[in-house]
C-alpha positions, 0 to 999 in steps of 0.5 A: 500500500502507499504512505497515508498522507496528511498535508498542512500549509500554514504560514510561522506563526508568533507565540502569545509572548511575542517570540516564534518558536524556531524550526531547526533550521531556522536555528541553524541558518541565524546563527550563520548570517553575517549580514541581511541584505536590502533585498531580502537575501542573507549573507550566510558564513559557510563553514564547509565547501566541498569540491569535486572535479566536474563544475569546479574548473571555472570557478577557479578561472574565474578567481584568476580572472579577478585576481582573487585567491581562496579565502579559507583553504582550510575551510575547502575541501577537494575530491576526485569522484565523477570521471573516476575509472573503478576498474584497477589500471584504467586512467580513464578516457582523455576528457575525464583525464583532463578534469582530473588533471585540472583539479590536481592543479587548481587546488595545487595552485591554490592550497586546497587539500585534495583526496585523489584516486588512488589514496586512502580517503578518496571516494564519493563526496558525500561519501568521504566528508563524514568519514574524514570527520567534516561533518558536523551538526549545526554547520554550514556545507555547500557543495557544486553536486545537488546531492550535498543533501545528503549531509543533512543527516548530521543536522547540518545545513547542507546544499548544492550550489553552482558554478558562480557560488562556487567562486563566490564561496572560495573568494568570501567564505560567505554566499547570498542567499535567500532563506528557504521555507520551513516544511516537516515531513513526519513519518510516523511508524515503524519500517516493516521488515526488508523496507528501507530507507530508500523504499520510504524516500521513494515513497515519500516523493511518488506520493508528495511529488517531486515539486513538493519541497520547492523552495523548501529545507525539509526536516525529516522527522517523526520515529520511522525517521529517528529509527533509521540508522546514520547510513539511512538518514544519508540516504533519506536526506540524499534524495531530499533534493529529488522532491524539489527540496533546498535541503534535508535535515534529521535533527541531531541525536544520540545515533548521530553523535555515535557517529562522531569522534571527539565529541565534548560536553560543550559540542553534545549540549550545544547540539542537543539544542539544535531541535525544531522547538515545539511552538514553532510553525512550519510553512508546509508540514506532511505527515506520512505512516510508515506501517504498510510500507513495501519496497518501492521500484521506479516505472517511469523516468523521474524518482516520483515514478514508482510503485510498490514492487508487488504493483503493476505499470501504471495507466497513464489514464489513471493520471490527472492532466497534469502527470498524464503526458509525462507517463506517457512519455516515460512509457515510451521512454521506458518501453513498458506497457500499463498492466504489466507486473513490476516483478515480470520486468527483466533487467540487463545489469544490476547497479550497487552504488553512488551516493545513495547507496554505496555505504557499508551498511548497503553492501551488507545488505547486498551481500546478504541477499547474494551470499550462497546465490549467483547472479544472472545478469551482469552485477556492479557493485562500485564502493563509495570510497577506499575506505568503504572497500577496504571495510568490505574487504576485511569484512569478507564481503568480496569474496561473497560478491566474486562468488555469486559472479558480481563485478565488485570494483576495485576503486570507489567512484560515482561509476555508472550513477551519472554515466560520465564513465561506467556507463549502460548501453543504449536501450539495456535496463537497470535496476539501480541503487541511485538517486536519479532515472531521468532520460540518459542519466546512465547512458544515451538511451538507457533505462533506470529503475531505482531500487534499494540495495537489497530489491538491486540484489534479489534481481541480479539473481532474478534476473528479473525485479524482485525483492529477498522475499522472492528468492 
């Protein structure tokens, strides 16, 4: 069955003594303005600004331009992610090559540390900066990658931001900005057995919609979210951004704090301070129960496209005008037909991986369902950093992937999330642990269906979209 959704549109309020309650970001967001502007932007420190290779070379040209250096060095930090190769020994293609190359440079240049392919903490953007311990509640982060989101789980503020802002930041440390609306989507509930994070983040856009959190932080709250694991509310805010949002945020608590090193008295009190108070009023709040939840595959060409796995291909027909036109073409796109069971759909390859779900915990869940099986179609499982691999391999993992016949990559890469070098070829079908499925996004003419790491596993031995229970 879907979520049961309960939507409320209201505007902050003022509490009877004249002060508003504050939501948490709102909190967060105060406390980082350096100055208001005449024209209702905010000036906001940024406490962290991460870089990869893809969307950054122009930023830094734009500093030579203006004769400008990197405010805060310290404060940047760069990685090598997107044109990775993740087979041992290939360099990749020439134009992946060369944004390599120009980010070596340009952060050689200007002295920002860089984790690059090959060393022992590069990997994944999102994936390395809570592992290198950058990521902390209450913070500031930005990122040129609209999946910066992610780091919301900490109960940072965390969001994509593009080319020109990336010059912006290096030059100020600071960004304009004007402050997004306030919206709590609350789910309440358990998760019931073998659904997981990413079933409940694509449930939650299918049936909010993708244009949902538009101009919105989005606080994800209520106890099937406080019951997620650190590596689940990665996920959960990961894909904030597919609902429209500016951000995803999950209010700090003991699960995070675990997930932290050097935690004092000061940092937990003050952390534990950085929670929506109970008067405060949110723009839009959904509310959402979790209680009949199943894993949730996408049909169409858009994260808000799924169903659960157990449904058929929906009939454009039963779409309002609105959504119709665009079921139709992710039909065509897609080359399904309405009424064909969602289980009776064979996949070419099987991709473990990307941002979304490329952490420890997903490989487990992989692995879990392939251990003692073979997979029958071709299977990648690309790690989200070296540290994650190494992980796997001390875990035995590996071996269980080399038995059941899946290709689990020697370096950590975004790989074929994006298709800038792994890619899928025209007119093969995927099942994929990533965020999007849009039209080519794995390759000219390829077709995604998102799926959670452990549904991706019981269809490389399928062959066919299915979930563990099926096997």
């Amino acid at each position: 069955m879907p979520l049961h959704c309960r939507r409320i549109s209201r505007k902050a309020g003022i509490r009877g003594d004249g002060v508003a309650g504050e939501t948490l970001a709102r909190k967060v967001w105060r406390s980082h303005v350096v100055r208001h502007g005449s024209t209702g932007d905010d000036l906001l420190y940024i406490d962290l600004q991460l870089l990869h290779e893809v969307n950054t070379p122009e930023a830094f040209a734009g500093l030579r331009r203006a004769g400008r250096r990197v405010r805060r060095p310290d404060l940047t930090v760069g990685t090598e992610d997107h044109t990775t190769p993740t087979v041992a020994g290939s360099g990749g293609d020439p134009v992946t090559r060369r944004y390599r190359t120009l980010m070596a440079d340009n952060c050689a240049e200007f002295g920002i540390p860089l984790h690059r392919l090959g060393q022992r903490t590069q990997g994944i953007v999102h994936v390395i900066a809570p592992e290198l311990g950058l990521v902390r509640p209450g913070m500031t982060i930005v990122c040129c990658d609209s999946h910066t989101t992610t780091l919301g789980a900490y109960g940072a503020l965390a969001f994509g931001i593009g080319t020109s802002q990336v010059e912006h930041v290096l030059a100020t440390q600071t960004l304009p900005m004007a402050r997004p609306k306030d919206m709590a989507v609350t789910v309440t509930g358990s998760l019931p057995a073998g659904v997981t994070a990413k079933d409940l983040v694509l449930a939650l856009i299918t049936e909010a919609g993708t244009a949902a959190g538009q101009g919105h932080v989005v606080e994800f709250r209520g106890d099937a979210v406080t019951g997620l694991s650190m590596e689940g509310r990665l996920t959960l805010c990961n894909m904030a951004v597919e609902m429209g949002a500016r951000a995803g945020m999950v209010a700090p608590d003991d699960v995070t704090f675990r997930h932290l090193d050097g935690v004092t008295r000061d940092d937990e009190a003050y952390w534990r301070s950085l929670r929506t108070d109970e008067d405060a009023v949110f723009d839009t709040e959904l509310r959402y129960d979790a209680g009949d939840l199943r894993p949730h595959v996408s049909w169409g060409t858009n994260p808000g496209q799924c169903v659960p796995i157990d449904a058929s291909v929906p009939d454009p027909a039963a779409f309002g005008d609105d959504r119709r036109a665009a079921a139709e073409r992710a039909l065509r796109y897609m080359d399904l037909r309405p009424g064909v069971a969602m289980r009776d759909i064979a996949v070419d390859v099987v991709f473990v991986g990307s941002c979304t779900n490329s952490r420890i915990e997903d490989l487990r869940v992989a692995a879990d369902v392939l251990r003692g099986r073979r997979t029958a179609v071709e299977t990648v499982v690309v790690p989200g950093s070296a540290k994650v691999r190494r992980q796997a391999v001390e875990e035995g993992l590996d071996r269980v992937f080399a038995e059941a016949g899946a290709d689990f990559r020697a370096l950590p890469g975004c790989s074929m999330c994006i298709g800038l070098g792994d890619r899928l070829l025209p007119g093969q079908r995927a099942a994929s642990t990533t965020n999007r499925n849009f039209e080519g996004r794995q390759g000219s003419g390829a077709r995604t269906h998102l799926v959670s790491p452990a549904v991706a596993a019981a269809t490389a031995v399928r062959g066919r979209l299915a979930a563990p229970d099926d096997l």
